[in-house]
C-alpha positions in Angstrom: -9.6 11.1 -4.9 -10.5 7.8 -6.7 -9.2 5.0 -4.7 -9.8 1.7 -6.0 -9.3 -1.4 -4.2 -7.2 -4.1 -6.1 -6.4 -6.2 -3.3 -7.0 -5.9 0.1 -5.6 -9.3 1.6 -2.1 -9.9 3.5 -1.7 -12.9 1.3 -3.1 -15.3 -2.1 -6.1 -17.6 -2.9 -9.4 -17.6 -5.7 -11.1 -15.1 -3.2 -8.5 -12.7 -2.0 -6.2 -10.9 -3.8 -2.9 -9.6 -2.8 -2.5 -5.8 -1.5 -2.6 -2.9 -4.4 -5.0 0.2 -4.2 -5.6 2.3 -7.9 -6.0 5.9 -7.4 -7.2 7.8 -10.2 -6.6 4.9 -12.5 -2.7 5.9 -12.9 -1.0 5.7 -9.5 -0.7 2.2 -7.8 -0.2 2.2 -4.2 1.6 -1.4 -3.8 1.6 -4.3 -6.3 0.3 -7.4 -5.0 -2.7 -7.8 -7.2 -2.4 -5.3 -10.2 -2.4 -7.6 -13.1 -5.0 -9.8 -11.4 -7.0 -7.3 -11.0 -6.9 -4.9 -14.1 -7.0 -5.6 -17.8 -4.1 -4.5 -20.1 -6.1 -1.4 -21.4 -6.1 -0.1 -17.6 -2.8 -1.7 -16.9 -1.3 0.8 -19.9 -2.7 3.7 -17.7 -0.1 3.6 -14.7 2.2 5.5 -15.3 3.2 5.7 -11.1 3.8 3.1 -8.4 4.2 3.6 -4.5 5.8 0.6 -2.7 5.5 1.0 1.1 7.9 -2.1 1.7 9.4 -5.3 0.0 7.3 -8.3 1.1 5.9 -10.3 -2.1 2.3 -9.6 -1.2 2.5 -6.0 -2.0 5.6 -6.3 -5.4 4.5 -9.4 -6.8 3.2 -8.2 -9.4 5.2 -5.2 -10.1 7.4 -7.3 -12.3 4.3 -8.3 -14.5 2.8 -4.9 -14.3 5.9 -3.8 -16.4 6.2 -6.3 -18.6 2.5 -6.2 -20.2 3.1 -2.3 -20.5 6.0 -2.4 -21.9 6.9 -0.3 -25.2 3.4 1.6 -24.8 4.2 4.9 -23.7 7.1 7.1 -24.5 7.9 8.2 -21.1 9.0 5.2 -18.3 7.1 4.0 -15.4 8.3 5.7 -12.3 8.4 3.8 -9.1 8.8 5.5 -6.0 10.0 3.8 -2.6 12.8 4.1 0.5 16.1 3.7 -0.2 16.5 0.8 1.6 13.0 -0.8 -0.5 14.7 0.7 -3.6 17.7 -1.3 -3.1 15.8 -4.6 -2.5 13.2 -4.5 -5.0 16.3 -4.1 -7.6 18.2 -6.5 -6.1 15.4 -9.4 -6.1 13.2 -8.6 -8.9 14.7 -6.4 -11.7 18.1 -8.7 -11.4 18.1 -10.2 -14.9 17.9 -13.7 -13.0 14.1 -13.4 -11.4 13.0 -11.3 -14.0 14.8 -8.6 -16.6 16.2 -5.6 -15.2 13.4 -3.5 -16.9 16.0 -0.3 -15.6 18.0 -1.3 -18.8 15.6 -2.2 -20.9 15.3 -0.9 -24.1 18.8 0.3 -22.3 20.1 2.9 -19.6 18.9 5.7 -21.5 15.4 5.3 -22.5 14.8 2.5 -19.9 11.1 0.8 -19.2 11.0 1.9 -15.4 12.5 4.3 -13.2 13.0 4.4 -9.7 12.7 7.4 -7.7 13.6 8.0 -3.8 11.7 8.8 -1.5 12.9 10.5 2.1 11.1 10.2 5.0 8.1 13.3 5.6 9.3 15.0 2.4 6.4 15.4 0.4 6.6 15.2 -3.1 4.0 15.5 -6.1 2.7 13.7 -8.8 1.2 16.2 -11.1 -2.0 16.0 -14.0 -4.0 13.1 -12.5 -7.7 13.1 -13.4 -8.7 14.1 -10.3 -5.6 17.0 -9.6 -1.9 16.8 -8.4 -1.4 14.1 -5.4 0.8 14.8 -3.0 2.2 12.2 -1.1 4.3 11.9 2.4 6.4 9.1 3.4 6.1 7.9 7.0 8.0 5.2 8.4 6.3 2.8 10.5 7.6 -0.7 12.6 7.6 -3.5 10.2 9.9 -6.9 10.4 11.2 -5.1 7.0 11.9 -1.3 6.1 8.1 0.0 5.7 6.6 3.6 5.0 3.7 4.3 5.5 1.8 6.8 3.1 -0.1 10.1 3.6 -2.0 11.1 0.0 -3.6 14.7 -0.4 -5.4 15.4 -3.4 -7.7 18.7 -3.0 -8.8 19.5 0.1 -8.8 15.9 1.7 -5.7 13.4 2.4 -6.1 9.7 3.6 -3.4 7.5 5.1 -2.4 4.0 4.3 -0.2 2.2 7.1 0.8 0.0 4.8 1.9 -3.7 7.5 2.7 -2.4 10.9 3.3 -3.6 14.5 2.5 -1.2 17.4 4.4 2.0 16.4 3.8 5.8 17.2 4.7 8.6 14.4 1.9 7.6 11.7 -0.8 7.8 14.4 1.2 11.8 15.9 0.7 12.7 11.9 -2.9 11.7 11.5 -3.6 13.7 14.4 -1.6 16.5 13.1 -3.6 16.3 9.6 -6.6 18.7 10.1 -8.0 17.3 6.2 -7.5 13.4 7.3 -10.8 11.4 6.0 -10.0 8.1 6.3 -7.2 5.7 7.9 -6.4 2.5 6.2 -4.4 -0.1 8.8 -4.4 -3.6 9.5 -5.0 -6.4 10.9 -2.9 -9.4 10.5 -3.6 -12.6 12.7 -6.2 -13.7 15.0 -5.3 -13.0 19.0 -4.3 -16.9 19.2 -1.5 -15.9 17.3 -0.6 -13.1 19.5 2.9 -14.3 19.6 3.3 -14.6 15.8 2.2 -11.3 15.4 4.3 -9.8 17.5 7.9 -11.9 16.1 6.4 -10.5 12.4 5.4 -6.9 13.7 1.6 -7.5 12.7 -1.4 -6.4 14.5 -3.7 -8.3 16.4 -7.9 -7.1 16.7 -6.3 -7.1 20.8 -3.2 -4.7 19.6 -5.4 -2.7 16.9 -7.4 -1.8 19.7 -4.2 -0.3 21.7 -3.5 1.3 18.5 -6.2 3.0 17.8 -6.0 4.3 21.1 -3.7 6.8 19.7 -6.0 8.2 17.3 -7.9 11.0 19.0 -9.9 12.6 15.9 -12.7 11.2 14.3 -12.2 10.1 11.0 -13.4 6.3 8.8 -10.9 3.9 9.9 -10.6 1.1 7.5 -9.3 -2.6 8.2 -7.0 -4.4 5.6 -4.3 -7.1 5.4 -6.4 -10.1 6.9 -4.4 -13.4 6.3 -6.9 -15.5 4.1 -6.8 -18.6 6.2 -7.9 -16.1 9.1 -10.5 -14.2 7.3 -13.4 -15.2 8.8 -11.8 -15.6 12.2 -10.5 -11.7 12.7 -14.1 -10.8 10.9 -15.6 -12.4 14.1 -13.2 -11.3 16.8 -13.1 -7.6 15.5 -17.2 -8.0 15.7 -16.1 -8.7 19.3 -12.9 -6.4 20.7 -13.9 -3.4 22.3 -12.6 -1.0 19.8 -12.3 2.9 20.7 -13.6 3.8 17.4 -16.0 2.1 14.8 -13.9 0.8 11.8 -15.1 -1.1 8.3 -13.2 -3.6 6.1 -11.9 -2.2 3.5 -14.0 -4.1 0.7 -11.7 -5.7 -2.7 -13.1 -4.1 -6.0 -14.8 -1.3 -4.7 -14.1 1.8 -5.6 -14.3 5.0 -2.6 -14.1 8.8 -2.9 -12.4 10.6 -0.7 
């Protein structure tokens, strides 16, 4: 598996971009930072999108995405989310008042995009990638907002995105369940100062993703996303600090892992 790293930030400025992974230069997992990230030859390449929740800093460029794309392939983008995340994204972006309801568009038919549900730990797959068919699980974890986590297989190895999360349980009973697991992408929001904002916005501090990764009891690469920029080199430090059960790495924006 290709995994490219778009943006790997919890919000915007000139050095960090907003969250959105690439895997095998066709599926995007989020949409913070895809067309700041990728030039329209790449952009015309997606033909998938995962979105694990509605916050701007992983859609807010999904509108964009679809517009440079659009009229290039014969076959729609699909975009695959909750039911609940569904309704949102719909409702805010593809309204015809934010931006054109790209559902419609050249009309109901033949439209530009099309959304697909997706139900909680029913796998699904999305088949003739470069690098084999990915399969991908839903997994809902405790955000302010509807949020799913996401558990990709491709070949023999899977990884698992958290996508934003507060302290919550079922994503870290699957990765233990997951004999293939290679790597564990979660967060970590705010500074321990903040403690209390965390907790109101169901974020993790490096004090909470300690309890967290607690739960974890296989070895695998754990890797750290979602720093707020005005934090950044703040959490860098403290992490450095926190006595962590397990060593962990920051996930690192424009690189490019195999898993």
């Amino acid at each position: 598996m290709e995994f490219r790293v778009l943006g790997s930030f919890g919000g915007d400025s000139p050095d960090c971009r907003m969250t959105s992974f690439l895997v095998d230069g066709e599926v995007v997992v989020d949409a913070g930072a895809i067309t700041r990230a990728l030039t329209i030859e790449e952009q015309r390449r997606i033909r998938h999108v995962l979105i694990s929740h509605t916050h701007m800093d992983h859609t807010a460029t999904l509108p964009f995405l679809i517009e440079n794309i659009f009229g290039t392939h014969p076959e729609p983008v699909s975009i695959y989310c909750a039911k609940q995340v569904m309704g949102a994204v719909r409702r805010h972006l593809f309204n015809n008042d934010t931006w054109p309801d790209f559902t419609r568009i050249p009309d109901h038919v033949e439209p530009s995009v099309r959304f697909h549900e997706v139900v909680a730990e029913e796998p699904f797959t999305i088949s003739a990638l470069p690098g084999g068919d990915l399969e991908v699980t839903a997994i809902p974890v405790d955000h302010i907002v509807p949020t799913t986590a996401f558990l990709l297989r491709q070949g023999a190895s899977s990884i698992i995105f958290t996508s934003d999360t507060g302290p919550t349980e079922r994503i870290w009973q699957v990765a233990n369940e997951t004999p293939d697991l290679r790597a564990l992408i979660t967060e970590c929001s705010f500074p321990n100062r903040l403690q209390a904002v965390a907790d109101v916005s169901l974020h993790l501090t490096p004090r909470t993703l300690a309890v967290e990764l607690g739960k974890l009891k296989r070895k695998v690469d754990v890797l750290i996303y979602h720093f707020k920029p005005p934090y950044v080199d703040e959490l860098r430090k403290e992490l450095e600090s926190t006595d962590l059960p397990c060593d962990l790495t920051e996930l690192i924006q424009d690189r490019t892992y195999t898993f």
